[in-house]
C-alpha positions in Angstrom: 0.0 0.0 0.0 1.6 3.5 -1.2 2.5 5.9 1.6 -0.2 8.8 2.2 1.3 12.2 2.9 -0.4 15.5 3.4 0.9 18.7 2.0 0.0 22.2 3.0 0.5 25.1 0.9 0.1 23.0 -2.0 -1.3 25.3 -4.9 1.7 28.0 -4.4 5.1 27.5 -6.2 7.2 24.8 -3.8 3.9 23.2 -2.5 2.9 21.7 -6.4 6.4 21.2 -6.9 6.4 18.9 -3.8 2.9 17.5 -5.2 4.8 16.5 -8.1 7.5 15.0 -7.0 5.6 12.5 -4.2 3.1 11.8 -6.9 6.2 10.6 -9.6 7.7 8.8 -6.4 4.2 6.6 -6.1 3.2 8.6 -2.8 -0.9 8.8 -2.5 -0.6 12.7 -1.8 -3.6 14.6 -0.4 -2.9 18.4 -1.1 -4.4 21.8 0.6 -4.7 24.8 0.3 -7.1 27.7 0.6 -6.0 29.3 -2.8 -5.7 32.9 -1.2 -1.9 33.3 -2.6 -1.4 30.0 -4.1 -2.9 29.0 -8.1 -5.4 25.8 -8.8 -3.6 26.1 -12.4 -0.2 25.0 -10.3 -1.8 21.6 -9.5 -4.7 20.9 -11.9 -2.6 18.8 -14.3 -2.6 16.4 -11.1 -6.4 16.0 -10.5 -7.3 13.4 -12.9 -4.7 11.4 -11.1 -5.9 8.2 -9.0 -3.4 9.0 -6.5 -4.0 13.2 -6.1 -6.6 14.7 -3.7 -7.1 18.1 -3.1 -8.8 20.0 -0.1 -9.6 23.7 -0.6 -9.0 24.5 3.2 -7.2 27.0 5.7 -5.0 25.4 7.7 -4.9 28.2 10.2 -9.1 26.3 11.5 -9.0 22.7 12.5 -8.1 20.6 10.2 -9.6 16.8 8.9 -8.0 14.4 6.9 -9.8 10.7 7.3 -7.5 7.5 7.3 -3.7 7.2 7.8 -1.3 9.5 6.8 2.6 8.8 7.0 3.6 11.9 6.4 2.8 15.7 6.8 4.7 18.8 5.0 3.6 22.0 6.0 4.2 25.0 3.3 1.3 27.0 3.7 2.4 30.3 4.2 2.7 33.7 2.0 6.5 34.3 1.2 7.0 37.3 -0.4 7.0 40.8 0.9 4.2 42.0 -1.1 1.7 39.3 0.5 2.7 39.5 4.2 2.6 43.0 4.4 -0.3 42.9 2.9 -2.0 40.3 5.1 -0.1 40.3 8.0 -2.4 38.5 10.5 -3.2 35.5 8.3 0.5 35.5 8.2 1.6 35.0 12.0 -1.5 32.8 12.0 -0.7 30.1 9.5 2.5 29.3 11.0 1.5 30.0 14.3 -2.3 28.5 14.8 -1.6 26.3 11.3 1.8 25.0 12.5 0.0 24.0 15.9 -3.2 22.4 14.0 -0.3 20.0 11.2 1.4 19.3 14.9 -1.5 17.8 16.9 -2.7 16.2 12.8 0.4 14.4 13.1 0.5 13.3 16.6 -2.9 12.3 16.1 -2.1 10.3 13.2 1.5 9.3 14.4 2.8 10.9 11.4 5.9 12.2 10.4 5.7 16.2 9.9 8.3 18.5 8.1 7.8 21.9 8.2 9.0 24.8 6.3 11.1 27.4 8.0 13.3 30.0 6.1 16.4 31.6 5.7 14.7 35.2 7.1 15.2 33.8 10.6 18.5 35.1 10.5 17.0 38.3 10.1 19.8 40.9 8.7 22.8 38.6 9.9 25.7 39.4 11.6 27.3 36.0 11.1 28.1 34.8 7.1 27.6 32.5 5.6 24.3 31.6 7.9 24.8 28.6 9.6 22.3 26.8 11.6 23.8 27.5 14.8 23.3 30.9 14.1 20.3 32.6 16.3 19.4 35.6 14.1 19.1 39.6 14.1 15.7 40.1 13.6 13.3 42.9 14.3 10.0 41.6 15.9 8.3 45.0 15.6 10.0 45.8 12.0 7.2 44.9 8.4 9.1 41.8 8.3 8.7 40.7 11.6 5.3 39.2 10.9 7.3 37.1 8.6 10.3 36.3 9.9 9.2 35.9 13.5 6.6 33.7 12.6 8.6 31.0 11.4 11.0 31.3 14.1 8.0 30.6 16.2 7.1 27.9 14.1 10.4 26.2 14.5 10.1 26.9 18.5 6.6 25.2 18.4 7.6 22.4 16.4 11.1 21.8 18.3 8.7 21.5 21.6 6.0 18.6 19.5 9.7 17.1 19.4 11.2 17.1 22.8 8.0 16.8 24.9 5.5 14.7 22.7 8.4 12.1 20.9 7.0 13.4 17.9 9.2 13.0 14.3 9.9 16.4 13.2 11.8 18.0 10.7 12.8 21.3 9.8 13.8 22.8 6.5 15.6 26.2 6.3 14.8 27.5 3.1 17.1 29.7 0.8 16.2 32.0 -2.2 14.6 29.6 -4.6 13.2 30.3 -7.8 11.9 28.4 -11.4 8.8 27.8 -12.9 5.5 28.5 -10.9 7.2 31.6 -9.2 4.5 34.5 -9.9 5.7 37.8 -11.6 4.4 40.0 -9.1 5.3 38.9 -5.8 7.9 41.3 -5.6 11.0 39.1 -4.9 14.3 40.4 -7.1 14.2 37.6 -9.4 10.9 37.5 -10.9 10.9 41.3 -10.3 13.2 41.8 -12.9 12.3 39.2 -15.7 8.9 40.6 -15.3 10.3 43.9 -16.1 12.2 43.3 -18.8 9.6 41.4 -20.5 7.5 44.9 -19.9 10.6 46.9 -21.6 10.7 48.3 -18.1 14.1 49.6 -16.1 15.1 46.8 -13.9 14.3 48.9 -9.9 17.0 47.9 -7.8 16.6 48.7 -3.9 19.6 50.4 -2.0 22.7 50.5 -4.0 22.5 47.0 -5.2 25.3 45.6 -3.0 23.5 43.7 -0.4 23.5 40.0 -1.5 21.7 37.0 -2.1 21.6 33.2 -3.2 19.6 31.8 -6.0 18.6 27.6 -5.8 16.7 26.1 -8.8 13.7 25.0 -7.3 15.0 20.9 -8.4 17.2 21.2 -6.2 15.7 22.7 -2.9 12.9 19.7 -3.9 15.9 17.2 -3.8 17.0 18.7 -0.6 13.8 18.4 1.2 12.9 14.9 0.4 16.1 13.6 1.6 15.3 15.6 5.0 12.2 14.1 5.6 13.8 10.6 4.6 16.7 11.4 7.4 17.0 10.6 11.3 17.7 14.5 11.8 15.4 16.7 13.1 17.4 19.9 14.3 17.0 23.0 11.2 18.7 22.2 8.5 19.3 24.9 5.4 18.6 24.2 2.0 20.1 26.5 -0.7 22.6 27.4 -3.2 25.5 28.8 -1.6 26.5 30.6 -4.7 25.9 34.6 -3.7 25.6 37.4 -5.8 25.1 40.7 -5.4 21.8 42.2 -6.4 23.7 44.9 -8.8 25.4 42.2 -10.7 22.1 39.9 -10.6 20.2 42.4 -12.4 23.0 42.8 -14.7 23.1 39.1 -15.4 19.0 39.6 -16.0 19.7 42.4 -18.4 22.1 40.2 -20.6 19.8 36.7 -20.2 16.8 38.6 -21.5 18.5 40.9 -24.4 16.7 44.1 -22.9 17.9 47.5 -23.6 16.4 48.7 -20.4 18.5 50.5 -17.8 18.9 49.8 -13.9 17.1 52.1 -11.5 17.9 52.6 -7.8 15.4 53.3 -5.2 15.4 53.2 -1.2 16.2 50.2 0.4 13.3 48.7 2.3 13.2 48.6 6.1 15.0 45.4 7.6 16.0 44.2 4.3 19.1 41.9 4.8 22.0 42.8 3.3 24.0 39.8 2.9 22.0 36.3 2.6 24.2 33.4 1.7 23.2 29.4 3.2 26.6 27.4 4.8 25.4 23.7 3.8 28.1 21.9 6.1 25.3 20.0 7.3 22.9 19.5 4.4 26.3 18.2 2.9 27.1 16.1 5.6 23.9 14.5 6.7 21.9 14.7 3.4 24.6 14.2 0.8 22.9 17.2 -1.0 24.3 20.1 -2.7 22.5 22.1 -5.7 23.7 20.7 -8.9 21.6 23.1 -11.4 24.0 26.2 -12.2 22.5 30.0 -11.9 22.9 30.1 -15.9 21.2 27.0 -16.8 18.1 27.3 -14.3 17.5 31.4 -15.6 17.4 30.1 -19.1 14.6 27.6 -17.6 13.0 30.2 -15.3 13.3 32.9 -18.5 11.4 30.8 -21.3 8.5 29.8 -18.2 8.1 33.2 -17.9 8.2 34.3 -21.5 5.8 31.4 -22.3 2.9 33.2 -20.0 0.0 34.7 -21.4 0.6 38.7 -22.1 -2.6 38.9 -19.3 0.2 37.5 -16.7 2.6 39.6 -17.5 1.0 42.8 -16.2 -1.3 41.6 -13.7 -0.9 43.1 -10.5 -1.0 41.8 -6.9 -4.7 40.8 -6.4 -6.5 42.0 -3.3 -7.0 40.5 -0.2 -10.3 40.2 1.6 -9.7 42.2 5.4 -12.9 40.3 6.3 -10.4 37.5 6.1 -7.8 38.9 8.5 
């Protein structure tokens, strides 16, 4: 009989990734989601499947799944600036009252749960490369502390399931990713500046382009997590491309990929942005045997004809709304 595992999050861009790839491994997978950043069109290729469920539900309210499950994976949870600061609540809730609902689902269940944490719980470091040992410099009360300290209360919460309950956890640190799936408008650099240059817009750069960050093809960060929930190990563990660049020469690299005679524009830097973000994978390396194999150059030329391949509707449509009645 073919493992059942849950996963959260499941319409948005890692969640029907890790539908796909637990489907192809002969996993009966049960995903959820209550659509409010994630995209039905992410996963519908999956429904006629045998072995593909879907429940349109907020994890954040008690949640029901009938008969066994061997596995949980929790990725519900907006994770670009543009959606948590605009819904900030639902935000600390679905890793705060979610996390806590996928934690007593899996005890009840005696399942397996890995959750998904993130590189911004190192805040803007102080320490680099980031290393898991590494606590964080993080504003509580800053825009991104909705964010940031919501997963480091989500690793807190799941830590204690761990120690006081016996229960088998595992926590994923999660690293710049991109690839296809990633929306044009949620306002992180990468998609931010293909999306722009397909408009024969100037690439917007924030600050003077010298703060730093580390790209992972979204195969790879997939790779990583299904060998962590496979392991023994259930401290954080990152997962991400340790290859940094700056933003300045990213957008540069943008520029040239997409053949854009646009120019680059600076504007203010953004409260609490970090300025260096690169993953140390010691451990990942150690315990895993994982390290990206996907160079920057050939997952952009992947990422770059996704992107071109959208409708021209796609390609200028903005954030959409969230309900406040929702908050």
């Amino acid at each position: 009989m073919s493992k059942r595992i849950l996963i959260t999050g499941a319409a948005g861009f890692l969640g029907s990734h890790l539908c796909d790839r637990f489907v192809k491994e002969g996993f009966s997978v049960i995903g959820m989601d209550n659509l409010i950043t994630g995209d039905i069109k992410n996963i519908e290729h999956l429904f006629p499947l045998e072995n593909f469920e879907f429940y349109h539900h907020d994890v954040s309210k008690f949640i029901h799944v009938p008969g066994p499950l061997d596995y949980i994976l929790h990725f519900a949870s907006p994770a670009s600036p543009i959606d948590y600061l605009k819904i900030p609540i639902q935000t600390l809730k679905v890793s705060s009252l979610g996390t806590h609902n996928c934690l007593g689902l899996a005890l009840s269940k005696k399942a397996r749960i890995l959750v998904a944490s993130t590189s911004e719980v190192y805040g803007d470091p102080l320490v680099h490369p980031q290393n898991e040992d590494y606590w964080g410099n993080v504003n509580p009360i800053g825009p991104r502390g909705v964010y940031d300290e919501a997963k480091r209360f989500q690793e807190a919460i799941t830590t204690a399931y761990n120690t006081f309950h016996g229960l088998e956890t595992r926590i994923v640190r999660i690293f710049n990713t991109y690839g296809p799936r990633m929306r044009l408008n949620d306002g992180r650099a990468l998609p931010a500046f293909i999306g722009q240059a397909l408009r024969g817009e100037d690439l917007t750069v924030f600050g003077d382009g010298s703060q730093t960050r580390s790209f992972c093809y979204v195969d790879d960060l997939i790779e990583g997590i299904y060998r962590l929930l496979h392991s023994d190990y259930s401290m954080p563990v990152n997962i991400g491309n340790p290859d940094e660049i700056s933003l300045q020469n990213f957008a540069e690299e943008i520029i040239k990929l997409t053949g854009t005679s646009q120019k680059i524009v600076y504007k203010d830097l953004p409260a609490d942005d970090p300025k260096q973000r690169q993953p140390d994978i010691s451990l990942a390396k150690k315990i895993l045997n994982w390290a990206p194999k996907v160079s920057r150059s050939e997952g952009l030329k992947i990422t770059y004809d996704y992107f071109k391949s959208l409708p021209k509707e796609e390609l200028n449509k903005m954030p959409k709304e969230f309900k406040r009645k929702q908050l």
